[in-house]
Structures are given as structure tokens and as C-alpha cells.
N, C-alpha and C positions, 0 to 999 in steps of 0.2 A: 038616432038624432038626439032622442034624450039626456043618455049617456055622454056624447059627444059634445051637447052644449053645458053639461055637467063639468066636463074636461077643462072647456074654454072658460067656465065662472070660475074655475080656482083662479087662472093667471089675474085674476080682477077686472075683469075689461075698463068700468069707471076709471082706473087709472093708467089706461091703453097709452094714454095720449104724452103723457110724463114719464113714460119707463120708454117710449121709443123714439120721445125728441131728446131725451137728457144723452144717450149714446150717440147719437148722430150729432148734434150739437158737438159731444167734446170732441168726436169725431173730425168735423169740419174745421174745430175750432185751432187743434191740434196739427194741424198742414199749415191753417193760417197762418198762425200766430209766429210758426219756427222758418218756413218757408217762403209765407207771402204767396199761397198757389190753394190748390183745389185738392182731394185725394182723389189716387186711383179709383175706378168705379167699384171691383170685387174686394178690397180689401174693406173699403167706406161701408158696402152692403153687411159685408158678412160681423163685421165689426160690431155694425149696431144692432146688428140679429143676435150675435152671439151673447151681448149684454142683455136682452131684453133676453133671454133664453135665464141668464145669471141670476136677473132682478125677480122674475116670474115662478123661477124654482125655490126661492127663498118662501115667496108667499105660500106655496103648495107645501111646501115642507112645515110652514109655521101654522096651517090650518091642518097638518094633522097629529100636532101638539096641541091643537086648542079644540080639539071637537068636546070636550065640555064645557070649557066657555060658554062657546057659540050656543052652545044647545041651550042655552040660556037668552044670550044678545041676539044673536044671528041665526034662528033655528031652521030657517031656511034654506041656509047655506048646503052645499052638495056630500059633505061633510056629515054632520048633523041630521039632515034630513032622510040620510042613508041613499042620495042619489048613487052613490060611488062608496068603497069599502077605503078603509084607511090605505090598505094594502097596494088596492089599486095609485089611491094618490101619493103615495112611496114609489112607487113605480116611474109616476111620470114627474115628479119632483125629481127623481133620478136621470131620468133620460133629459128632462130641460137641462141639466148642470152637464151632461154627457155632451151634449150640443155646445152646451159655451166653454168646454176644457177642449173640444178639439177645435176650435175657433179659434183658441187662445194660445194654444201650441202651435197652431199652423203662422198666426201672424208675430208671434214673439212669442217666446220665455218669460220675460219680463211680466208677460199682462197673464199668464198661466198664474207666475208666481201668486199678484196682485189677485187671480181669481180664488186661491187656494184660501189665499188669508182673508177673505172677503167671506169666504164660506165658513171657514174654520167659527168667524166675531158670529155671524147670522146664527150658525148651531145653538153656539153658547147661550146666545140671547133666547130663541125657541125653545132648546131642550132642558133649561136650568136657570138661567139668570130672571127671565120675565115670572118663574115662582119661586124665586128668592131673595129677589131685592127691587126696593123702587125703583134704582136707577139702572133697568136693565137696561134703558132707550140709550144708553152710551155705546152698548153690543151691536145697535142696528146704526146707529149714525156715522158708525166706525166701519161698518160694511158696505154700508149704503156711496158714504163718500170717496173710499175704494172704486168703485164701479166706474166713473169716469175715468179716473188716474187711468183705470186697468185700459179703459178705451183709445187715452192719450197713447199711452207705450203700445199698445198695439198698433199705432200710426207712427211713434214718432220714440223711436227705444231713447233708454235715458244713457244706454250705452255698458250698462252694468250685467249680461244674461249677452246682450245683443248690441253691434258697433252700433251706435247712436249720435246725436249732439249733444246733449247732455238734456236734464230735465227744465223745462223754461218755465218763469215763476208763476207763471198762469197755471200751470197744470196744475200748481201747490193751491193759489189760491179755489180753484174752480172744486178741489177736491175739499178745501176747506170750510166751504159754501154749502155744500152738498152734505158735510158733516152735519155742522150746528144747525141749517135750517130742518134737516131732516131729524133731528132731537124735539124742534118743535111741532114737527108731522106727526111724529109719533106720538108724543105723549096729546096730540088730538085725538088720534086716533085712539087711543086709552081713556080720556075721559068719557068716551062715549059708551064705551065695556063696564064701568064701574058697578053698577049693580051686580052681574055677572061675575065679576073680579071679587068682589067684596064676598059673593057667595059662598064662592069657591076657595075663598084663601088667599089671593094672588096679589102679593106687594106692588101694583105700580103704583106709579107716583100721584095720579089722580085718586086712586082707593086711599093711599096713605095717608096723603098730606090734602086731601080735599080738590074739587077742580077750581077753586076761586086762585089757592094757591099757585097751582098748576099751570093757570093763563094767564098770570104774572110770570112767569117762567118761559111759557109759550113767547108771549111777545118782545120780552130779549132776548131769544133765540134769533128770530125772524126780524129785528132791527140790526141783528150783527149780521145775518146773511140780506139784508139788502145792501147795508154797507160795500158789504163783500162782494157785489154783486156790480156792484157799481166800480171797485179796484178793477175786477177781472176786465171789464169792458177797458180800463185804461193800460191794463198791464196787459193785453194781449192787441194793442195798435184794432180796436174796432168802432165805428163810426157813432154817426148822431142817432143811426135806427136802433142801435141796440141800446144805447146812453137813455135817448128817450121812454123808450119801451120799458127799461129797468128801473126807471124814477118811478114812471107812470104808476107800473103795476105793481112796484113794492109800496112809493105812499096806498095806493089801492087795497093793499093787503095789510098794510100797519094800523090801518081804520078799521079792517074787520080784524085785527087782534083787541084792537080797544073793546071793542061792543065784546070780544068776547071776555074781558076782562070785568066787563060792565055788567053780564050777563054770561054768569059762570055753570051751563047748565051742560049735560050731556047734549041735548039737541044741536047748542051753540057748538060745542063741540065738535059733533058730526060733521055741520056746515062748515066748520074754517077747515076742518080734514080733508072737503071735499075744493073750497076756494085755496088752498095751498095747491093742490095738485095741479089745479086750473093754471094758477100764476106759474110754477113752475112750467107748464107745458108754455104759456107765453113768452117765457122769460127764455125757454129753450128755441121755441117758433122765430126769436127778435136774434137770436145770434146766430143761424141758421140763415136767417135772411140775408141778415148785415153783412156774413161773410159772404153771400153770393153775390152778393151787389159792390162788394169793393172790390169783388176779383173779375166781376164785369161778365158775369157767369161763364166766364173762359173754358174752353173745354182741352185745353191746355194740356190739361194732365189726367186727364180721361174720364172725369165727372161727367 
């Protein structure tokens, strides 16, 4: 059991809740928006398993690139504290991506491709760019924002691998949402490492350029992804619960970019890394909903 729940701390569980609404979301959202209906039940399931398999072998892979970091920030981690051998978490960072390649081949070409180049930006960024330039966080937001697209074309091909309807603007915008606000997750997530970072060598952009700078940065990131957030509800035909939900809980989050603007400290930091995930998870929770309530939870097409 030690071991095993060793396993389970690499996927991050803290952020369970955002890596497995963000694929179901674009999931759902991706039938809605082209169709007007619900998805199949095995394709919706495995869809969003297969993403959260994609999203979660990235992590495992980037923590065992950083087990000396950690051994500084994170000494606890299962990494670091030697629960598990780098070897081992190589292993199962492999088999999760082994999981979302045959997910991805089974339901499209299209969302394989999208998984390959998703992986390819995540490498770069873990195995070279995060110890060689500040702006490695362009490597992960370019992966990160991949992962729904990859979700969308697994529902709903854009026709180019696989006969489709073509790509609808939503997927662009929802994938372009998921870019920029996830540039400002990250480099949250980085300001809270900077001691460690600074120790060790490692140019991010909080080590660089200071975290004062950095949450000036953070919160035009996350004022264009609520903007953007607030487009996709209109360019994908969904109601007043997601419209509401997205006002609600981006002003909600634009005030904790302030205070962290106000209050430029690694702690700060931590916190809005962990209230980003949260809003994400609600923001994924509100379109999920919205779309089950204007399809009138139909079981139509086998949801």
C-alpha cells in the first residue's frame, strides 16, 4: 500500500479534479456545440480517461526530471524521498501515455496525432527548456492546450486523418484558453520552486525576473483566459449556467491575481496555483452542467 499510494501522489491527486473535468468538459462540449446532442457512452468514458492518463504521465515524467529540485521544495515527494526509484516512475509515466496512445488510435488518428505533438512540447519543456530558458512555460501551455483539441477530434474529427465536419471555432477557442491561462498556472507553480530553482541553476521566469514581476505576468494571462472563456460559452450556443459560472468565478480569480500582485511571495504563489485549479475545475463543473441541462439530460445518443 505504501508503494501504491506512492504511485497515485505522482498523478497529483490535488489537481484530480481539473485534469478529469477539463477532458470530459471538452468532451461533452464537442457533440454539443457540432451536433446539438449528448456522446456515446464508451467513447465519452474512455475519451476522458485517455486524456487524464495523457495529462498525468506528463507529471510523472516531469518529476523525474526534477528530483533535485524537489529535494529541495518538495522533499517529500515520492521522488525525492526515495518512496519509488526514478526507474520505477519511468515505467509508469510510460504505461500512462501507453493508455492514452491506444485511446487515441482507437477513437481517431486525428487525437493520436494531437497526442504525439502534445508529448513531443511536454519533453522539451521537462527534459531541456525548464534548465535553459525562462520561458520554458510556453512548452507546457502549448501541451497543455493540445489536450482538449486532442479530446474534441476524438469526438468530433476535423476531417483531415478521419471523415469529419470540419473543426468548429470552439475547439480553437477552448484550446486557446487552456494555452494562455495554463502559462499562468505555471509560472504559479514556479514561483513557489524559486529557492530551489535559484539553487540549482534553473532559469524560470520567477528565478529570473523576480515573482513581483512574474504576477504581473500571471494576471494578463488569466484576464485573456477569462475573456476567452467567456467567447467559448458564446461561440459554442451554451446557456446562462455556464455564462454565470464563468463571470462569477473568473472575476473570483482576477481578485486573487491582484492580491497576488499586491503580495508577490512564493506562498502567494502556491495559493493561486492551487485557486487556479479549483476555478478551472468549476469552470469545467459549469459546462458540463450547462450542456446536460440544455440537452435535457437526453439519453438519446447513449449518455
Amino acid at each position: 500500500m505504501h508503494r501504491f499510494r506512492a504511485h497515485i501522489e505522482l498523478l497529483r491527486p490535488p489537481l484530480a479534479a481539473m485534469d478529469l473535468a477539463m477532458p470530459a468538459a471538452a468532451a461533452l462540449l464537442a457533440v454539443y456545440a457540432v451536433e446539438g446532442a449528448l456522446p456515446p457512452m464508451l467513447p465519452f468514458i474512455i475519451a476522458s480517461l485517455g486524456a487524464y492518463a495523457a495529462i498525468t504521465s506528463s507529471y510523472v515524467y516531469n518529476d523525474c526530471c526534477d528530483i533535485d529540485v524537489d529535494s529541495i521544495a518538495l522533499p517529500n515527494r515520492p521522488l525525492p524521498s526515495a518512496m519509488l526509484s526514478k526507474r520505477e516512475a519511468q515505467l509508469w509515466s510510460l504505461f500512462l501515455f501507453l493508455v492514452a496512445g491506444a485511446v487515441a488510435l482507437y477513437l481517431n488518428p486525428e487525437s493520436f496525432a494531437i497526442l504525439l505533438t502534445a508529448t513531443l512540447l511536454i519533453t522539451i519543456y521537462s527534459a531541456w527548456a525548464k534548465r535553459n530558458t525562462p520561458f520554458s512555460w510556453i512548452f507546457v501551455g502549448l501541451s497543455f492546450g493540445l489536450v482538449p483539441l486532442g479530446v474534441w477530434l476524438a469526438l468530433e474529427p476535423a476531417g483531415l486523418l478521419k471523415a469529419g465536419p470540419g473543426l468548429h471555432p470552439a475547439a480553437l477557442i477552448l484550446a486557446a484558453m487552456i494555452v494562455i491561462t495554463d502559462w499562468g498556472f505555471t509560472n504559479c507553480d514556479a514561483s513557489r520552486d524559486v529557492a530551489g530553482d535559484k539553487e540549482k541553476g534553473i532559469p524560470t521566469t520567477p528565478a529570473t525576473f523576480g515573482i513581483a514581476a512574474t504576477a504581473k505576468m500571471v494576471t494578463g494571462f488569466w484576464i485573456i483566459g477569462v475573456i476567452l472563456s467567456l467567447a467559448l460559452g458564446l461561440s459554442a450556443g451554451l446557456g446562462w449556467l455556464y455564462l454565470a459560472a464563468a463571470t462569477g468565478a473568473g472575476g473570483w480569480l482576477l481578485l486573487q491575481n491582484l492580491d497576488f500582485v499586491r503580495h508577490p511571495t512564493p506562498e502567494r504563489g502556491e495559493e493561486l496555483f492551487y485557486q487556479s485549479a479549483n476555478y478551472r475545475a468549476v469552470l469545467f463543473a459549469a459546462i458540463i452542467a450547462d450542456v446536460l441541462l440544455r440537452t435535457g439530460l437526453s439519453l438519446g445518443t447513449g449518455l
